[in-house]
C-alpha positions as CSV (number, residue, x, y, z in Angstrom):
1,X,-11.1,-7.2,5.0
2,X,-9.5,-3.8,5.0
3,X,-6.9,-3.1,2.8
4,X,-4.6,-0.5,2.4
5,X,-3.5,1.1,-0.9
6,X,-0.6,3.7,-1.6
7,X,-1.9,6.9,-3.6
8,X,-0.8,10.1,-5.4
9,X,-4.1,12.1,-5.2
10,X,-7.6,11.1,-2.9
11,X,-10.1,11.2,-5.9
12,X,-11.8,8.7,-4.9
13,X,-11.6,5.4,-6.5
14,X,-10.2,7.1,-9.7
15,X,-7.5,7.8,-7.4
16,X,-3.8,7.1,-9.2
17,X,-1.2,4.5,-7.0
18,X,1.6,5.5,-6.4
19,X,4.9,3.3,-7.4
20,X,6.5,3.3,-3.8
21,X,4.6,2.5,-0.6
22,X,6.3,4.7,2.1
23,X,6.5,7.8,-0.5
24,X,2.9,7.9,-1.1
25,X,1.0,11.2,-0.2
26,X,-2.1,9.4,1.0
27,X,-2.8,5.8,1.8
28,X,-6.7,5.1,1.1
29,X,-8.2,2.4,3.7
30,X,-10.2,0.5,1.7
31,X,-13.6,-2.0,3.5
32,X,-14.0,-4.7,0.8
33,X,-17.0,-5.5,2.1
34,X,-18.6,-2.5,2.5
35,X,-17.2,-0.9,-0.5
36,X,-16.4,2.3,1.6
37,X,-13.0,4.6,2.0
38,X,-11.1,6.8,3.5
39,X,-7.7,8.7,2.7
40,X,-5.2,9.0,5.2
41,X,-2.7,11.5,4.8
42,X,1.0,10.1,4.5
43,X,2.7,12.4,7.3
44,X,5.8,10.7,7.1
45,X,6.0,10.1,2.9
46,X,9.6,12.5,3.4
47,X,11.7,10.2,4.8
48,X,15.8,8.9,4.1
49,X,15.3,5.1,2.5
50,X,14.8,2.6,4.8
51,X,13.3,5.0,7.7
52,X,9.9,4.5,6.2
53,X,7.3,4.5,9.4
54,X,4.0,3.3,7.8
55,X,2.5,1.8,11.1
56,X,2.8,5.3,12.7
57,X,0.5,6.5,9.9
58,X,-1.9,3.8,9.5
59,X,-1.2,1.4,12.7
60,X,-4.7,2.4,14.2
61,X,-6.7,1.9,10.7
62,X,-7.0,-1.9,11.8
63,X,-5.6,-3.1,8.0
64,X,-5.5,-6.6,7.4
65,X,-3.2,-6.4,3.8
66,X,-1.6,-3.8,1.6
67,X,-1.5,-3.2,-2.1
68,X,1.2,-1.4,-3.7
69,X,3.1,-1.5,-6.9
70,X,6.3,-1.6,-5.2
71,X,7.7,-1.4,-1.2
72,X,10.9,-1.8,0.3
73,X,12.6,-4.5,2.5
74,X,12.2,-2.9,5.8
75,X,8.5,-1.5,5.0
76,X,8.2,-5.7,4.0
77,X,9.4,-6.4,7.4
78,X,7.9,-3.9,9.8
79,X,4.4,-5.0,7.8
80,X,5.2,-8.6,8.6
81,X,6.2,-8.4,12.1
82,X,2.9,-6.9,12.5
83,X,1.0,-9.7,10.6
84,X,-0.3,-7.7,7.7
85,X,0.2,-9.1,4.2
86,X,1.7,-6.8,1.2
87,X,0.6,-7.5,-2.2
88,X,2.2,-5.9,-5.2
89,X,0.2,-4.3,-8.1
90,X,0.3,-3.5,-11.7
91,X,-2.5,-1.1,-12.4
92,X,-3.2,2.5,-12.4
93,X,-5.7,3.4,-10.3
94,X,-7.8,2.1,-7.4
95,X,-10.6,1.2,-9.5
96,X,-8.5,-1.3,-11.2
97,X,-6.6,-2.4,-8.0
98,X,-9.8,-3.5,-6.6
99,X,-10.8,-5.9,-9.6
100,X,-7.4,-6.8,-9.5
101,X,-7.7,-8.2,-5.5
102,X,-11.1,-9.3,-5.9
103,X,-9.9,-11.7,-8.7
104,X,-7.4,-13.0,-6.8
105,X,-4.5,-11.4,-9.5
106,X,-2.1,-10.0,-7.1
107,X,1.4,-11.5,-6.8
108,X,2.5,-11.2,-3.0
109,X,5.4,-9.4,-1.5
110,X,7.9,-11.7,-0.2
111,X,11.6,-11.5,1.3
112,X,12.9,-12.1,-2.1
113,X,10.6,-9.6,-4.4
114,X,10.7,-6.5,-2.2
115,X,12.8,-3.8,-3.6
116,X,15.9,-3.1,-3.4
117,X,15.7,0.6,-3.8
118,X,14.1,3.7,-5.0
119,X,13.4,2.6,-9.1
120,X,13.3,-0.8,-8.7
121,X,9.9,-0.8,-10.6
């Protein structure tokens, strides 16, 4: 399983999330059964609302789900359409969103829980 997981900095698994998905400076690729990483950087994190293009950064990464503490409806959709699941998060940092998924604590992003707009969260 390979998850990806929104970020302000790359430092690792002490790395802080960031509170939108398609804003995020780097998106970490996480194995979760290999327990290894890698940061992508978020080339398109300046873009209007609603123009968000995250496949174009991360389409070839082969990512199976996303963890983020908030994304919008069309991110939602474009994520769907492509079969990969987006679940939203409370903690900090990537240490914490790990336990989080591992223990099964993530609520998922639907339809009617995506955000409306910048702030929502």
């Amino acid at each position: 399983m390979r998850v990806c997981i929104p970020t302000i900095t790359n430092d690792g698994i002490d790395a802080e999330l960031s509170g939108h998905f398609g804003s995020a400076p780097y998106f970490m690729i996480f194995d979760v059964e290999a327990g290894t990483f890698e940061f992508v950087s978020n080339t398109n994190m300046h873009h209007s609302h609603g123009m968000c293009q995250p496949l174009s950064v991360i389409g070839d990464k082969q990512i199976d789900a996303i963890v983020c503490q908030g994304m919008g409806m069309g991110a939602f959709q474009k994520l769907k359409n492509s079969g990969i699941k987006a679940y939203r998060a409370s903690a900090k940092t990537v240490e914490q969103l790990i336990k989080d998924y591992k223990g099964k604590l993530l609520e998922e992003i639907t339809a009617e829980n995506a955000c409306a707009g910048h702030g929502c969260h």
